[in-house]
C-alpha positions as CSV (number, residue, x, y, z in Angstrom):
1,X,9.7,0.0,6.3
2,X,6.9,0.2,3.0
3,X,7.8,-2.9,1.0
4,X,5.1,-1.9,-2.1
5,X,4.9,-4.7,-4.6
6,X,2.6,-5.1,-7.5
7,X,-0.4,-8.3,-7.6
8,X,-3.6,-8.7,-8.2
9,X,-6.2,-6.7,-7.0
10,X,-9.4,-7.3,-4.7
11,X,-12.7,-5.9,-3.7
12,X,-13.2,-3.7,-0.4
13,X,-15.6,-3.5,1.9
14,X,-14.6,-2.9,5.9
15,X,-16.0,-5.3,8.5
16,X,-14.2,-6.1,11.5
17,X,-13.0,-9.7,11.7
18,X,-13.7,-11.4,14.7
19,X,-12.0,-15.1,15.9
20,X,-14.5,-18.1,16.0
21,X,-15.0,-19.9,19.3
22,X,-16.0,-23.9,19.2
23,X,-18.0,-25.7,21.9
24,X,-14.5,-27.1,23.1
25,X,-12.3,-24.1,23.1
26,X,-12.5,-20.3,23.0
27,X,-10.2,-18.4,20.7
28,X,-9.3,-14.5,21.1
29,X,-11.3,-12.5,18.2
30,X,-8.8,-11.2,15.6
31,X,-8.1,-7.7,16.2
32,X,-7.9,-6.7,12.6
33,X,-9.5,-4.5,10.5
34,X,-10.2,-5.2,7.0
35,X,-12.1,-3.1,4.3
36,X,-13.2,-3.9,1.2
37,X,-15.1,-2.3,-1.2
38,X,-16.0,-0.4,-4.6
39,X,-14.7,3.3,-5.4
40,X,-18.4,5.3,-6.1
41,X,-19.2,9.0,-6.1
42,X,-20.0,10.1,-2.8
43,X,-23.3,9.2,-1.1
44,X,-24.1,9.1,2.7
45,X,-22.7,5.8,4.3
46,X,-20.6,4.8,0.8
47,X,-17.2,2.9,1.8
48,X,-14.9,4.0,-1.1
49,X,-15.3,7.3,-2.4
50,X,-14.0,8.7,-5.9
51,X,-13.0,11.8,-6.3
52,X,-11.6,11.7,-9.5
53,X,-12.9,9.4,-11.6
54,X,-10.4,9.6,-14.4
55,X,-8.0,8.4,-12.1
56,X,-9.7,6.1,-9.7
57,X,-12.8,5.2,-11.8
58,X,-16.4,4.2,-10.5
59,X,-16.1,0.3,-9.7
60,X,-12.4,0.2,-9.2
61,X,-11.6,-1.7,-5.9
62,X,-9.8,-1.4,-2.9
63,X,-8.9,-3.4,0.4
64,X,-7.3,-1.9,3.3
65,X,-6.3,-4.1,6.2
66,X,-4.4,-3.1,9.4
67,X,-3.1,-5.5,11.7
68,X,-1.9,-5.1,15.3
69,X,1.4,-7.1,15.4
70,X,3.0,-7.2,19.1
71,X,3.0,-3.3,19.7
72,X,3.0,-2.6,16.3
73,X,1.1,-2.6,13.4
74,X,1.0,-3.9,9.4
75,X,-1.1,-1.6,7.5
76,X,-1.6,-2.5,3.9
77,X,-4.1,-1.2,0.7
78,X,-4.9,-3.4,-2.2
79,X,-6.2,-1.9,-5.8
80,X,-7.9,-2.5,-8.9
81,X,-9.2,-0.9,-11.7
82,X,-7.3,2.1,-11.5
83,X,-5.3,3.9,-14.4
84,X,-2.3,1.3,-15.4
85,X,1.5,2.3,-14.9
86,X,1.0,5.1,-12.9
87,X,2.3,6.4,-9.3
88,X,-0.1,6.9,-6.3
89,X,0.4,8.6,-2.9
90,X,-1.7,6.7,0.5
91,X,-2.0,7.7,4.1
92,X,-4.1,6.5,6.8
93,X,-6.2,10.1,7.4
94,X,-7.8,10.9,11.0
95,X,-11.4,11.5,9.6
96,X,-14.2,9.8,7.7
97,X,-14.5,10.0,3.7
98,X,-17.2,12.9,3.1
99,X,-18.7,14.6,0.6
100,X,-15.2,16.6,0.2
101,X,-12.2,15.3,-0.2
102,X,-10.9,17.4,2.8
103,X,-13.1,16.3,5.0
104,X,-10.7,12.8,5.4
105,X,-8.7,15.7,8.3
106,X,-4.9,15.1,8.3
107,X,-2.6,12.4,8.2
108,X,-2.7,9.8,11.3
109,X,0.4,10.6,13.3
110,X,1.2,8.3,16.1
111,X,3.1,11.5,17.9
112,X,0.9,14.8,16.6
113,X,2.5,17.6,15.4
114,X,2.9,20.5,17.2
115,X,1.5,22.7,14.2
116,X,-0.4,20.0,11.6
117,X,-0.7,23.0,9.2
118,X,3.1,22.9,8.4
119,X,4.9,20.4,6.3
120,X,7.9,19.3,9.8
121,X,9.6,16.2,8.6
122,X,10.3,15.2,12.5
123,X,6.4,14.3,11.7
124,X,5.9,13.9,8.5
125,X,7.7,10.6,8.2
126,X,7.1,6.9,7.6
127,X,7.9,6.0,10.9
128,X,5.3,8.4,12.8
129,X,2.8,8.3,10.1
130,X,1.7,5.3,7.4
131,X,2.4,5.8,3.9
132,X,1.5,3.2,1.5
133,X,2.1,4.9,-1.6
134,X,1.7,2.5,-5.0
135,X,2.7,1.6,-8.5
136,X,-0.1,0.4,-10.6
137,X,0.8,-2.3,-13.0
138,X,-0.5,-2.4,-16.9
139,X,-3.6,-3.1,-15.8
140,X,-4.5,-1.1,-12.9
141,X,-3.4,-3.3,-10.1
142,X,-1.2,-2.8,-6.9
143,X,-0.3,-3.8,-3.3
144,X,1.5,-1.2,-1.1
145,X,2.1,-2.6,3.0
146,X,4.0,-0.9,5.7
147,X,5.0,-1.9,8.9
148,X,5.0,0.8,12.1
149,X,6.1,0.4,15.5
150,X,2.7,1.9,16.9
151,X,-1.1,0.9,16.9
152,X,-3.5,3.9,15.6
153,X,-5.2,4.9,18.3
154,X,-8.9,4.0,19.1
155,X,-11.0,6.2,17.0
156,X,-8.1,8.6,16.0
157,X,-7.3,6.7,12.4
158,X,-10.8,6.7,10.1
159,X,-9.8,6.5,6.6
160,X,-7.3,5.8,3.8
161,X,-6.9,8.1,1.5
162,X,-5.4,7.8,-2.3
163,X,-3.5,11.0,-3.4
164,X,-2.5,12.1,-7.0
165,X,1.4,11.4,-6.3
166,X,4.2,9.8,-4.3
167,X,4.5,11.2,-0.6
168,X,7.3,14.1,-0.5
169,X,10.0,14.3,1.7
170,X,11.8,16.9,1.3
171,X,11.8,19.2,4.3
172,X,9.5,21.7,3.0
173,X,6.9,19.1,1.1
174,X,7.9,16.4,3.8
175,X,4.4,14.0,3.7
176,X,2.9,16.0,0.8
177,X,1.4,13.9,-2.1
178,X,-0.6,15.9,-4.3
179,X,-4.6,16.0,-4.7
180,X,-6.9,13.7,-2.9
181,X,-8.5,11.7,-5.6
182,X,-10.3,9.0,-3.4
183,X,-11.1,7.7,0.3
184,X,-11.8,4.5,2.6
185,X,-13.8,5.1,5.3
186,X,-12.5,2.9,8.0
187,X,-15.6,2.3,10.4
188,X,-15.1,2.7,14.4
């Protein structure tokens, strides 16, 4: 279920977190991943790309963390800097950010689509995909987490990507959220 609420924003850049061990004991490394970092235009290896930069400036920030919980997961995208009091659609996408916004593939569905060209709402659902749409506050800030019953799989779930409107769902839109106006590359 997406439980969006508004607070302060934080930087992104991605680096996989890993448990610390001590001479004494061991500890399992912490399967999480967590990016943080700054929206730019798009240049070979960048993080957070802009598309838009009326609506998700140069220097905003972003941090998207997803967490295996059990069999599940908690996925969750942090912002700042973006346009105040406004709406924003956010998926987890099955490529990298590129060079255009399309190159971020489809959404991440945990059971594919028979035909991924074709709005289905038996897919194209919070439940089989993560939506973390957002409401900015006055000043540009929001925090958007969803819990799913599934873990992305390995290599299959590369990037967040920041659309120009809340996720559809009626049948015929079902999942649709406007333009792509930015990207997080999730690194593999």
């Amino acid at each position: 279920m997406r439980t969006p609420s508004t607070t302060a924003g934080v930087a992104l850049s991605l680096l996989l977190l890993a448990g610390c061990g001590s001479s004494a004991e061991e500890t399992e490394p912490d399967p999480s991943h967590q990016v943080k970092a700054e929206f730019e235009t798009w240049r070979e290896g960048a993080s957070a790309v802009t598309y838009d930069e009326q609506n998700v400036p140069v220097g905003a920030t972003v941090e998207v963390t997803i967490t295996p919980i059990n069999s599940g997961s908690d996925i969750a995208i942090t912002v700042s800097g973006l346009i105040g009091d406004r709406d924003y659609g956010a998926h987890l996408h099955t490529e990298p950010c590129g060079a255009d916004p399309e190159d971020a593939g489809g959404h991440y569905q945990h059971e594919p689509a028979p035909d991924p060209s074709t709005p289905d709402p038996d897919y194209a659902n919070p439940q089989n995909e993560a939506w973390l749409d957002f409401h900015t506050d006055p000043e540009g800030r929001a925090h958007s987490q969803t819990s799913v019953s599934w873990q992305p799989r390995e290599g299959e779930a590369n990037s967040v990507v920041i659309h120009a409107e809340r996720t559809q769902t009626v049948p015929a839109l079902a999942g649709t959220a406007g333009e792509r106006l930015a990207c997080v590359t999730i690194p593999q």
